[in-house]
C-alpha positions in Angstrom: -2.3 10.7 1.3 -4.5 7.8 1.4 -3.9 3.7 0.4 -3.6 3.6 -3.5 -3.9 0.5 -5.3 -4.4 1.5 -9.1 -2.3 3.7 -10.9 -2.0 5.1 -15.0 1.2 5.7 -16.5 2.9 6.4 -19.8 5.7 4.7 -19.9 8.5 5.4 -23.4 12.0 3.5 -24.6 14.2 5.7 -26.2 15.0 6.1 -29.8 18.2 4.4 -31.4 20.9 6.7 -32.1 21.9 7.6 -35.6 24.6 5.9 -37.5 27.7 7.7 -38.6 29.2 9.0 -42.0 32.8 9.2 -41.7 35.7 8.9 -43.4 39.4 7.4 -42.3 42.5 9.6 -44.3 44.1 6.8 -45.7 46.5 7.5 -48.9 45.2 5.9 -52.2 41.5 4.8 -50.4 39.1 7.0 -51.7 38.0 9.6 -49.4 40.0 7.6 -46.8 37.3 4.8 -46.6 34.6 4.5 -44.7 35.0 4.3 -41.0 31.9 5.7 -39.7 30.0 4.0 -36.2 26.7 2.6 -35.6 24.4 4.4 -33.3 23.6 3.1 -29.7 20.7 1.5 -28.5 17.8 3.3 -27.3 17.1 2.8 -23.7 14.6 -0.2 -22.7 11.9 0.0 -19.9 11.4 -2.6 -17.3 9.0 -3.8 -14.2 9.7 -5.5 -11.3 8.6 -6.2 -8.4 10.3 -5.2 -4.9 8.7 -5.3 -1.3 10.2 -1.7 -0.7 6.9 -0.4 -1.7 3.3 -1.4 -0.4 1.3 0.6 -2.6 1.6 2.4 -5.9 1.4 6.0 -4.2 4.7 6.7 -5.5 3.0 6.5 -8.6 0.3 9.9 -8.0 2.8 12.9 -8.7 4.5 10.9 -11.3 2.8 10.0 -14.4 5.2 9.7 -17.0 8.6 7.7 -17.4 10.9 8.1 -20.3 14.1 5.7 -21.0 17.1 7.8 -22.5 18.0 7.9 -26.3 21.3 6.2 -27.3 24.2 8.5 -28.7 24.8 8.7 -32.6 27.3 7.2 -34.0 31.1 8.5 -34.3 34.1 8.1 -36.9 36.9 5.9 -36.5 34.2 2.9 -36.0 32.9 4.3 -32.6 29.7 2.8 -31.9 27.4 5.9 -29.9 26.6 4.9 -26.3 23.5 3.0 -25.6 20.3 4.8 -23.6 19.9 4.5 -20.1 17.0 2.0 -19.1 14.5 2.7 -17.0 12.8 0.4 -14.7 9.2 1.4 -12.6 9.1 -0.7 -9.2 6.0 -2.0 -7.6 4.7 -3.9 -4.6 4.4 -7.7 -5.3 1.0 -8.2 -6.3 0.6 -6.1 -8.5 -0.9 -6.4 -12.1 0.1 -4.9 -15.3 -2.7 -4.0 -17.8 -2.3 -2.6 -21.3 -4.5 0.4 -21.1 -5.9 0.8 -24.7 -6.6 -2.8 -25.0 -6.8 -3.9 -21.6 -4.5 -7.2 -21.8 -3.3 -8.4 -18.7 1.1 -8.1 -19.7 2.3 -9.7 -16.2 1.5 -10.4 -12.6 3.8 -9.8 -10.6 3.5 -11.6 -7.9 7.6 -12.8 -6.4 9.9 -10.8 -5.2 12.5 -9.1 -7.3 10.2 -10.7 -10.5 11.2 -8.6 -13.6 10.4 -8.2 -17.5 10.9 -6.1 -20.5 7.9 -3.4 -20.9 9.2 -2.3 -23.7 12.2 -2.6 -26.0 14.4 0.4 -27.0 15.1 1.5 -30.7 17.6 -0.4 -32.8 20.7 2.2 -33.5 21.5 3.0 -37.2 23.9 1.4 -39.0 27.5 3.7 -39.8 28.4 4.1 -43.6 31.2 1.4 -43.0 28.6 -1.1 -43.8 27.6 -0.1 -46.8 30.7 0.1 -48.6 30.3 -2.3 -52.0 33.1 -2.8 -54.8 31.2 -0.5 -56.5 30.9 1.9 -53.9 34.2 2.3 -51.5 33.0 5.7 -50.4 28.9 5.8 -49.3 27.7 8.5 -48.0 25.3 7.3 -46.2 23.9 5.9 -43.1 21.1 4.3 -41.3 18.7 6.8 -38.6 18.0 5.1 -35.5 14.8 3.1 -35.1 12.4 5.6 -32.6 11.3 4.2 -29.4 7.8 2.8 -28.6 5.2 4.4 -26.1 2.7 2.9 -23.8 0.3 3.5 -21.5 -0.2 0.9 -18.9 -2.3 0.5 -15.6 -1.0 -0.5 -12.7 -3.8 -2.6 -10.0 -2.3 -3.7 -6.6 -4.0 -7.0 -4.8 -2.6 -7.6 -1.8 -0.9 -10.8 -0.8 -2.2 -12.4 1.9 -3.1 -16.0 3.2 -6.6 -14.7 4.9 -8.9 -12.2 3.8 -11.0 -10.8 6.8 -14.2 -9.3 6.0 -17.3 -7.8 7.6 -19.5 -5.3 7.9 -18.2 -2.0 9.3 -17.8 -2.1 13.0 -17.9 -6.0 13.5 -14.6 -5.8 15.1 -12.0 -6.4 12.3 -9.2 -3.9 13.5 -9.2 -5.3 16.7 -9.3 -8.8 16.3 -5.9 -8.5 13.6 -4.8 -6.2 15.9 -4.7 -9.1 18.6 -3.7 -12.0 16.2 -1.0 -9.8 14.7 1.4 -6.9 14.7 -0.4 -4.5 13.0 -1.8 -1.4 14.4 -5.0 -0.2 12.5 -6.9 2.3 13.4 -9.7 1.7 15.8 -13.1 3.2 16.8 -16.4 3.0 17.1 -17.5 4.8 14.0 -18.1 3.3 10.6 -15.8 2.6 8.2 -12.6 3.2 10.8 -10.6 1.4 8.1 -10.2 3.4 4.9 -7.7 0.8 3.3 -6.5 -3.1 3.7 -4.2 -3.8 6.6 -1.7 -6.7 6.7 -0.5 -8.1 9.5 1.6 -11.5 10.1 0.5 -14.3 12.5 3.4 -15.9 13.9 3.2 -19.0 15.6 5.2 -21.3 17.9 6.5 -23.6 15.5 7.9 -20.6 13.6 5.3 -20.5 10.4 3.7 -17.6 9.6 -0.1 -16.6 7.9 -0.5 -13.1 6.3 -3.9 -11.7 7.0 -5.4 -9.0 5.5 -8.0 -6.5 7.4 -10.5 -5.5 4.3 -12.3 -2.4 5.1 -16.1 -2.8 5.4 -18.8 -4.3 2.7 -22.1 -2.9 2.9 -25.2 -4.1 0.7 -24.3 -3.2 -2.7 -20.8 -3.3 -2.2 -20.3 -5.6 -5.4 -21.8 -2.6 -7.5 -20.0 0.2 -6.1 -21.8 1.3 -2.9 -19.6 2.5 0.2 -15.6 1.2 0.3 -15.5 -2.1 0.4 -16.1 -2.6 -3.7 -12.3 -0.9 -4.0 -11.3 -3.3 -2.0 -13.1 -6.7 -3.0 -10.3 -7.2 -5.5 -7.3 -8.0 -2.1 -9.0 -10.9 -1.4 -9.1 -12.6 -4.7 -5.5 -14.1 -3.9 -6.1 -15.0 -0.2 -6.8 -18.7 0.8 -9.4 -18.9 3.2 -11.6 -16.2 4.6 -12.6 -15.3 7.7 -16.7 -13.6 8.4 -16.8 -11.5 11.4 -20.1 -11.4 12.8 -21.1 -8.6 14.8 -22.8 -10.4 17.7 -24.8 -7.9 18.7 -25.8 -6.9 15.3 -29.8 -6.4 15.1 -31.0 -8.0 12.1 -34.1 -6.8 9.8 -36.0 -10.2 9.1 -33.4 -13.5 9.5 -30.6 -14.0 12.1 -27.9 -14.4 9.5 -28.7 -10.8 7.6 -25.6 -9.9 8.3 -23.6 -12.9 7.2 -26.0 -13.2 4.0 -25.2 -9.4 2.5 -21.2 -10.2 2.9 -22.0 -13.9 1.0 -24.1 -12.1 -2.1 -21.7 -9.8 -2.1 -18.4 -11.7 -2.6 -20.8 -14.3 -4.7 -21.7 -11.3 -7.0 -17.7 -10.1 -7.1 -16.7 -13.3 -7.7 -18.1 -17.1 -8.0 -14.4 -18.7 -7.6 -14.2 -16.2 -4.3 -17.0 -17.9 -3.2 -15.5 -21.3 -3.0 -12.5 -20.4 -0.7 -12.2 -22.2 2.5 -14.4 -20.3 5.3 -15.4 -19.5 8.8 -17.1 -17.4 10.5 -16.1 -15.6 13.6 -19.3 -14.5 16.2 -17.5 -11.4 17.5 -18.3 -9.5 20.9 -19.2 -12.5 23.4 -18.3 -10.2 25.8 -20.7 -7.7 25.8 -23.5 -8.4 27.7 -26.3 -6.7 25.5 -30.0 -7.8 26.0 -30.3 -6.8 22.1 -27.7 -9.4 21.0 -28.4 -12.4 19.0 -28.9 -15.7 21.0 -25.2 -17.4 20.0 -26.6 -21.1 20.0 -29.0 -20.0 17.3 -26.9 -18.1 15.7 -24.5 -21.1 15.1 -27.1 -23.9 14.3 -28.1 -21.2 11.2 -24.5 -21.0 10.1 -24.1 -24.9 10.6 -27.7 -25.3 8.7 -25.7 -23.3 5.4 -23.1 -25.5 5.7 -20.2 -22.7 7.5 -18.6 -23.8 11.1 -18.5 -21.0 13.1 -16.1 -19.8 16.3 -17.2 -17.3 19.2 -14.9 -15.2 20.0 -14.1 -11.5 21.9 -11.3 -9.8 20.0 -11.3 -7.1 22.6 -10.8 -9.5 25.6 -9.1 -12.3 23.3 -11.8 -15.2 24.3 -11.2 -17.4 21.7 -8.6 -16.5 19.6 -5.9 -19.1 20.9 -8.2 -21.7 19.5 -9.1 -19.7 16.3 -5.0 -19.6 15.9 -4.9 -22.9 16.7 -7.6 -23.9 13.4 -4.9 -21.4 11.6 -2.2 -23.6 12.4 -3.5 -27.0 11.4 -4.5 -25.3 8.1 -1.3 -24.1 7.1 0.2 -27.6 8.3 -2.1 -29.2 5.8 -1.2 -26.7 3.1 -5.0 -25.8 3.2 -4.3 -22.2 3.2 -2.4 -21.7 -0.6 -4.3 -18.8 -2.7 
């Protein structure tokens, strides 16, 4: 069914409940006095977050969520039941727009983090209260205020301490399949990865990076073109990126093409992206093309821009003890917040 990340629902609280008009049979009170309830409260709708969901697919069949009305009012001062709430549950990460006006209502970003959408209708008021010396026998009561409706959008960023990006095929998959856990799909086609994968990098002093596997910019990606523009948006929260470089990647006209489209395009996303922590990773040292880019070039270029850079072969895992071992000292150093 796919990776969703952005959802629109219409979400409603329910109306109040009526009050009551009622009467106790009491001798020499007229009409027995008034004794009727107040209606219950209409039921309120709430968010929070919970990490038994990853995405917002539970959202696609289901776009409509209604809280309960509350239950009139009875006699002999019964107040009505209040409504049931109702209460939409979402990966952490994810943001809450207001669709008509598009205000940003919460981020919700901790576990278990929770607010009021939107508050249920006030129950009417029984006749009981509006008994005056003048008036010992109203006949009359309060309706219940109606519930509110809303239409909301729901945009999931993943949560993740690295972002790795690159173009399709530099070796993504593979390499977070190595560092990690995760199991991605893996080939030699492009755009093998159709949606972000998160994977955990544990360590031997027990702490722990979350790195995210974004699926692959092209040029124009900023503007739309290919999948990695639906995606830009997971890495806004990470704190450091990682560029894999496709070592064997034949460039057009300068030896850091490759590297330069992935830089305009996060620049053009987002300017405050572009001033996360970096390095890039020279993937594929161990294929032994006479195509591929000379790698001692290829670093004094990144090191003329002002980027370290780290060779590595994600397939044969050349490398990637001391790429974890950079990790480490960066999460040591708190280096790594978003």
């Amino acid at each position: 069914m796919g990776f969703v990340d952005e959802a629109v629902v219409v979400v409603r609280s329910g109306d109040g409940g009526k009050g009551c008009i009622s009467f106790r049979r009491e001798k020499y009170i007229p009409k027995g006095g008034p004794d009727g309830g107040d209606g219950g409260a209409g039921g309120n709708v709430f968010i929070r977050a919970t990490g038994r969901y990853r995405t917002l697919r539970h959202y696609r069949n289901r776009k409509v969520f209604r809280a309960s009305n509350g239950q009139p009012g009875r006699g002999q001062d019964q107040k009505g039941k209040n409504g049931v709430d109702v209460t939409l549950e979402t990966p952490p990460g994810t943001e809450v727009y207001d669709f008509d006006t598009g205000t940003l209502l919460v981020d919700l970003i901790a576990e278990n983090q929770e607010i009021l959408l939107i508050q249920g209708g006030k129950g009417g008021k029984g006749n009981q209260h509006f008994a005056t010396a003048t008036n010992r026998a109203p006949r009359m009561a309060q309706p219940g205020l109606p519930g509110r409706e809303r239409k909301i959008r729901l945009s999931l960023k993943c949560l993740a301490d690295i972002g790795l990006v690159g173009l399709p095929n530099a070796g993504k998959s593979t390499l977070i399949s190595r560092l990690t856990k995760a199991q991605p799909k893996i080939d030699s086609y492009p755009f093998t990865t159709i949606s972000p994968n998160l994977g955990v990098i544990t360590f031997e002093d027990g702490g722990t990076l979350t790195i995210a596997d974004i699926p692959g910019l092209i040029r124009g990606a900023s503007q739309g073109r290919g999948l990695g523009h639906r995606f830009l948006k997971h890495i806004e929260r990470t704190g450091m990126l990682l560029h894999v470089l496709d070592l064997t990647y034949q460039p057009g006209d300068h030896i850091l093409e490759d590297f330069e489209i992935l830089r305009h395009e996060i620049e053009r996303y987002s300017a405050a992206l572009a001033q996360k922590t970096q390095l890039v990773l020279i993937n594929k040292i161990d294929l032994d093309s006479p195509d591929r880019r000379d790698i001692g070039e290829l670093q004094r270029a990144l090191r003329a821009t002002g980027f370290e850079s780290l060779p590595i072969s994600a397939l044969r895992g050349d490398g990637l003890e001391t790429l974890k071992g950079v990790l480490s000292k960066l999460l040591k150093n708190q280096l790594l917040t978003g």
